[in-house]
VOFI-917729 format. One record per residue (C-alpha): residue in three letters; y, x, z. Coordinates in steps of 0.1 Angstrom, whole numbers, plus 2048, in hexadecimal, padded with zeros to 3 digits. Last residue first. Example, Ala and Ser with C-alpha at 12.3 -4.5 7.8 and 13.67 -1.06 7.14 Angstrom:
// residues 2
SER7F5889847;ALA7D387B84E;
END
This chain:
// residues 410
UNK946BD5B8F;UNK967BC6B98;UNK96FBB5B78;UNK94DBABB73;UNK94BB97B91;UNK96DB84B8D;UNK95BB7CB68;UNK93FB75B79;UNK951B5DB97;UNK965B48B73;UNK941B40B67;UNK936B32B8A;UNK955B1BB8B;UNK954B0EB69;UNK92CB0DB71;UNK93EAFBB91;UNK956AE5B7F;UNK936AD6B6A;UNK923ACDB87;UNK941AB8B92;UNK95EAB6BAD;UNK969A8DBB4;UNK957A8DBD2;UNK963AAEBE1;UNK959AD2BDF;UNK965AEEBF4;UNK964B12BE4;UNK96CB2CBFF;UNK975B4FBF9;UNK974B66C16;UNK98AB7EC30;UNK98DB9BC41;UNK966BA2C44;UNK94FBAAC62;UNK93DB8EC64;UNK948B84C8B;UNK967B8CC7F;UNK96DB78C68;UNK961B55C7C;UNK977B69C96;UNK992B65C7C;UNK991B3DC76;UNK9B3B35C67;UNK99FB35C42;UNK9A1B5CC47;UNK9ACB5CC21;UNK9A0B4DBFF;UNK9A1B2ABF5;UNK994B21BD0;UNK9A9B12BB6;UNK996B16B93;UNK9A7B16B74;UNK99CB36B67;UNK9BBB47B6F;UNK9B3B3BB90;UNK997B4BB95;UNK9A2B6DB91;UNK9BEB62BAF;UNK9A1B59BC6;UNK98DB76BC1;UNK9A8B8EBC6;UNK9AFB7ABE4;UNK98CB7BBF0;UNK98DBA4BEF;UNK973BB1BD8;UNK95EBCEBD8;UNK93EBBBBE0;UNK947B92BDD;UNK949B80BFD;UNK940B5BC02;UNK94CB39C10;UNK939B1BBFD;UNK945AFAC14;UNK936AD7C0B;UNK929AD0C2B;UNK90CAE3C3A;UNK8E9AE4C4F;UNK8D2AFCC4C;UNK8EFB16C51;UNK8F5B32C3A;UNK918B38C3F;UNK929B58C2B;UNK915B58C08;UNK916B7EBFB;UNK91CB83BDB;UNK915BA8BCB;UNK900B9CBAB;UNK905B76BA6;UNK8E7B66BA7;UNK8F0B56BC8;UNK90CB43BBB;UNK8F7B30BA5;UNK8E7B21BC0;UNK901B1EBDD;UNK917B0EBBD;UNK8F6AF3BB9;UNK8EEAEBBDB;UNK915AE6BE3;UNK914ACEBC7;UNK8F5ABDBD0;UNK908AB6BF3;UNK929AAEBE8;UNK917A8CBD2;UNK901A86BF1;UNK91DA85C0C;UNK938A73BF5;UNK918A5BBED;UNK914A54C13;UNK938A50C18;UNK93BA35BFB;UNK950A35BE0;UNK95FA13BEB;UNK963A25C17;UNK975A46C04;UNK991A30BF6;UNK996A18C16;UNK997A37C25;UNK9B3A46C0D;UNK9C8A26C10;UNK9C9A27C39;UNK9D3A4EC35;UNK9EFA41C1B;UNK9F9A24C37;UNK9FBA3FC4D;UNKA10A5BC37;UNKA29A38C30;UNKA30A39C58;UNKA34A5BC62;UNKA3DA4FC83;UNKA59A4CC97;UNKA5AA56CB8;UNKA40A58CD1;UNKA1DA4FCC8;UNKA08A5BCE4;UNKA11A3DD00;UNKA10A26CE4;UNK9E7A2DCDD;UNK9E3A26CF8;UNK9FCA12D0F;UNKA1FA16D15;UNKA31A2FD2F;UNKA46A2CD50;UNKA69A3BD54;UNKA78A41D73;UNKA9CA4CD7D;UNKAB4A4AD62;UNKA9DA2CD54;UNKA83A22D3E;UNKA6AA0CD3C;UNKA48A0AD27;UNKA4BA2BD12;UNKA39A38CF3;UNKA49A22CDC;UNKA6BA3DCDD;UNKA6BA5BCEA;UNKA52A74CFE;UNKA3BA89CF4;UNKA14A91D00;UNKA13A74D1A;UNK9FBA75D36;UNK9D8A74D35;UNK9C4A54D4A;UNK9CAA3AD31;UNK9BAA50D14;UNK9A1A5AD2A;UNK993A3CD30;UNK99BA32D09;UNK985A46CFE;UNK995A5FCE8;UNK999A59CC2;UNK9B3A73CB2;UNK9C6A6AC90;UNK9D0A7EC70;UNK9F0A7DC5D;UNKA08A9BC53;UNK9FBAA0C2D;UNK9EFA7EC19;UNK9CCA72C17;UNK9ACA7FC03;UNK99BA80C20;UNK9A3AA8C26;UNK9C9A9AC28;UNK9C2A7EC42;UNK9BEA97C62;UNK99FA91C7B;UNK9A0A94CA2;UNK97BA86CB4;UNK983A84CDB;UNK968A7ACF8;UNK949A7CCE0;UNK92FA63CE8;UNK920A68CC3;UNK916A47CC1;UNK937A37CCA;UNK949A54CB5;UNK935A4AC94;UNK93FA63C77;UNK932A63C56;UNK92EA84C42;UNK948A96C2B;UNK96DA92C2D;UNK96AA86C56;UNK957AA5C5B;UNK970AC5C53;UNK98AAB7C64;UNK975AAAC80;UNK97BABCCA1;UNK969AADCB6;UNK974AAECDD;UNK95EAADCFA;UNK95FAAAD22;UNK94AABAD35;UNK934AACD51;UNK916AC4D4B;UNK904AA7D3F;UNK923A9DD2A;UNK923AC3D1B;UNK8FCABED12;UNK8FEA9DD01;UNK91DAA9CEF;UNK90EAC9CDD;UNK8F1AB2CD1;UNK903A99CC4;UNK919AB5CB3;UNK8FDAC6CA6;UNK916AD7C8C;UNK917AD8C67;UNK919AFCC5A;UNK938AFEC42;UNK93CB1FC47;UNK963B23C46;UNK96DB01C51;UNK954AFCC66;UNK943ADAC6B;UNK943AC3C8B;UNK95EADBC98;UNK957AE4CC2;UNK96BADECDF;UNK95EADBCFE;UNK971AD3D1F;UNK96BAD6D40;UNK951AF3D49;UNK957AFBD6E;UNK92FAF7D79;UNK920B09D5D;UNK91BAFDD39;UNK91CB1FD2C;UNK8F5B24D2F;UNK8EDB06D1A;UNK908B15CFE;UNK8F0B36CFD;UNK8D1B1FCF4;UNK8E9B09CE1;UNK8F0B26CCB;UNK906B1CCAB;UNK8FAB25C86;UNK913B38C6F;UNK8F3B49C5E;UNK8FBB68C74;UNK8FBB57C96;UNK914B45CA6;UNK91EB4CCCA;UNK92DB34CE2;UNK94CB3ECEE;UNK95CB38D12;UNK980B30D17;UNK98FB36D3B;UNK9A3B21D4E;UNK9C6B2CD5F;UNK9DAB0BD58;UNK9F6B1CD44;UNK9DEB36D34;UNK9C4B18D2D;UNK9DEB02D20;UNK9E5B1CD02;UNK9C3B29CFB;UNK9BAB04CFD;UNK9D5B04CE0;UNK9C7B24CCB;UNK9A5B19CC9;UNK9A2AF5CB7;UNK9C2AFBC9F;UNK9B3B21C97;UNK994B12C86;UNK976B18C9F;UNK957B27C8E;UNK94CB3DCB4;UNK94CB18CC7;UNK965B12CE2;UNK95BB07D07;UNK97CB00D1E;UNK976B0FD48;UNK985B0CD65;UNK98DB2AD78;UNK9ACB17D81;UNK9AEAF6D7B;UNK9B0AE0D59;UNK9B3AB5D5D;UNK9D4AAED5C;UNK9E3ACBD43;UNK9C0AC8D2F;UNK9C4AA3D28;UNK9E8AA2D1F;UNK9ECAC3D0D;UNK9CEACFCFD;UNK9C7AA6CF6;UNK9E7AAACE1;UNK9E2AC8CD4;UNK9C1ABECC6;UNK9D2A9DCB9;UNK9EDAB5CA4;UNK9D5ACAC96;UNK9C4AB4C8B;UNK9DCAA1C7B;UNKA00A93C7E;UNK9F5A7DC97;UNK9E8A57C9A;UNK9D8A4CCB9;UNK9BBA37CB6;UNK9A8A2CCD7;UNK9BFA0ECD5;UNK9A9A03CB6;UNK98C9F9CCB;UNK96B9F5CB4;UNK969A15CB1;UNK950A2BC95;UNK968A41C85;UNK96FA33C66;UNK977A11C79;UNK98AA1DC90;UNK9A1A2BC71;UNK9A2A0DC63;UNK9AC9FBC83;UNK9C9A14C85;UNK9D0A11C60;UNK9D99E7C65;UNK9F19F4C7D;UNKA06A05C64;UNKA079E9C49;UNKA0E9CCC64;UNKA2E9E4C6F;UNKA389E9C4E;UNKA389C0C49;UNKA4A9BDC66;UNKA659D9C61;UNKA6C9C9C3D;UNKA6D9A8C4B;UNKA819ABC65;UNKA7C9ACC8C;UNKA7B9D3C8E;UNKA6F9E3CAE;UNKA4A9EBCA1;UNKA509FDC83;UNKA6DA0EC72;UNKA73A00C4D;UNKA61A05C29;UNKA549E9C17;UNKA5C9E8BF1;UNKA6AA0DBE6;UNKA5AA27C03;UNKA3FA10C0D;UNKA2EA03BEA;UNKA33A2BBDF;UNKA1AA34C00;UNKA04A1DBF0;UNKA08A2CBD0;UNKA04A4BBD9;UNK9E0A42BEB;UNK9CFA2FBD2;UNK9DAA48BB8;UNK9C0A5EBC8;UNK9CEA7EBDA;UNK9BFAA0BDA;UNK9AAAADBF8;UNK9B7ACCC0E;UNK9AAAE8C1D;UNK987AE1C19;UNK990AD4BF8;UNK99AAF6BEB;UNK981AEFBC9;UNK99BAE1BB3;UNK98DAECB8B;UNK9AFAE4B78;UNK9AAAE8B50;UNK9B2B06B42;UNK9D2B17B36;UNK9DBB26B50;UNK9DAB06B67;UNK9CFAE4B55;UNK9D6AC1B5F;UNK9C8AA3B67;UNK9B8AA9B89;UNK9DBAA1B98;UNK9DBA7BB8A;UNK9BAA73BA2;UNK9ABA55B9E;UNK99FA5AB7D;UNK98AA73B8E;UNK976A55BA2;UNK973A44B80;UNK961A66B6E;UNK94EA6DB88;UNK93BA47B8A;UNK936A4BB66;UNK924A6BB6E;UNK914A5FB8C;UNK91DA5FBB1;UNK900A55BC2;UNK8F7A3ABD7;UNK90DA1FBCD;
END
């Protein structure tokens, strides 16, 4: 399959029951995918298989029901390695998200390895959940964060990166796309030139994992955090890779039970990765939906997700700039399937709620990345993400509903 034709369109949106509806009156036009994907029936139902046939705790249970959970759950972890380019599945930790596995290496990495006057590189598009806790660890460690600049196309410099790579750099952490932009990072590049410096790196891969195919061995990156909701999954799922050097040599994030070797009054020693991070228990049925929605995305085909989002992004950036007063926020070269813009006389909310009587579910807000805001001067945006099952027809519905929004504010 290398494209996703119109036959092929029409199956992949039979997958989904929450595309079949209408909202005022019209029929449903989901274009907030960047914040988060709908669900194919492949997913609910195997998250319905473990709630009424096979659900029980995992890993302690000697049953059947606990055993055959247990074989379900750690079947995801090598499907997950698999996604992202590992061939060792204990470099998989499973988290609540993104967020959640940023925090984590924040917490545990940062609090053992961070001095004072150190110092954490942070790119200028950063969502809020890759700024705010090295912000955090940085204040209690005394580090400093450094910024690297973006110019007005939503473009990062490496030129002014290269100079921030300086003797105390430890960490970088930089998005593979931006949420807001959409502009595709040189990740590969980005890394090659932190691990020269001797810096660590973290991807932050919400935004990539949806769109583009991801290969952490060739990449060399040292953590790549994802969240299963933007890949069609279920809410409160994601995983973080780390390599598994570091994974052994970072202490526990929280403890409980599973995570722990020994314990006693007086000392306690801890499990192996990915144990050591997985204390408690886990949201069992959201895994084994996450391991659904991959096996989903890996029949359609990443490739033909990529090419499919692609001509659609082409086409709305197309149409969109014929529109009188519309200004296209993020510019890059190179970009996902993310169409943020600002209409003249207009706030993005406006916008968005116009739409919507239209059908059409569009995000509109800061997008949690403010400086992204601020470094264009403007409160907010509107975004339009596309996913694989969005077609060319939902975005003249799209484009039609934007100059009627237009027209009411001329």
């Amino acid at each position: 399959m290398t494209a996703a034709t119109s036959l092929e369109l029409d199956r992949i949106r039979a997958d989904f029951p929450c595309l079949d509806q209408e909202v005022n009156g019209r029929p449903l036009v989901y274009l907030d995918n960047a914040s988060s994907a709908q669900k194919p029936r492949q997913v609910i139902e195997s998250m319905r298989q473990v709630y009424e046939r096979d659900y029980a705790n995992i890993h302690r249970g000697q049953h059947s029901l606990s055993m055959r959970a247990t074989a379900a759950y750690e079947q995801v972890r090598g499907k997950v390695a698999r996604f992202l380019g590992t061939t060792n599945e204990s470099e998989i930790i499973f988290t609540s998200g993104t967020t959640a596995g940023i925090n984590l290496v924040a917490q545990t990495w940062g609090r053992r390895n961070l001095r004072p006057g150190d110092e954490i590189v942070l790119s200028e598009m950063e969502h809020h959940s890759n700024i705010v806790p090295w912000q955090l660890i940085a204040e209690e460690k005394g580090a400093q964060i450094r910024v690297i600049p973006m110019d007005d196309r939503g473009q990062l410099d490496l030129e002014a990166f290269a100079e921030l790579l300086g003797p105390r750099c430890r960490m970088v952490a930089v998005a593979q796309v931006s949420n807001s932009l959409g502009t595709i990072n040189p990740v590969a590049e980005i890394i090659a030139m932190a691990h020269r410096a001797g810096a660590r790196v973290l991807i932050d891969g919400a935004q990539a994992a949806p769109h583009l195919r991801v290969d952490v061995r060739a990449l060399d990156c040292d953590f790549y955090v994802f969240s299963a909701h933007k890949t069609y999954g279920p809410t409160g799922t994601g995983a973080l890779y780390g390599k598994m050097e570091l994974l052994e040599a970072m202490p526990p994030w929280q403890g409980g039970g599973d995570m722990i070797d020994q314990v006693s009054f007086t000392r306690t020693t801890y499990n192996v990765p990915p144990m050591k991070f997985e204390a408690g228990t886990p949201n069992i049925a959201g895994v084994i939906g996450m391991g659904a929605a991959l096996d989903w995305m890996r029949q359609i085909g990443l490739d033909a997700i990529a090419a499919h989002e692609h001509r659609l992004l082409e086409r709305a950036t197309a149409a969109i700039s014929e529109i009188e007063g519309i200004r296209i926020i993020g510019t890059a070269e190179k970009k996902a399937s993310v169409l943020g813009f600002w209409l003249e006389g207009a706030h993005p909310h406006d916008i968005g709620a116009i739409l919507d009587q239209y059908g059409v579910a569009i995000r509109a807000g800061h997008h949690c990345a403010q400086p992204v805001m601020q470094h264009f001067g403007l409160p907010a945006t509107a975004r339009a993400s596309f996913a694989v099952y969005n077609t060319e027809d939902e975005i003249a519905t799209f484009i039609e509903a934007l100059r009627k929004a237009r027209e009411f504010f001329a």
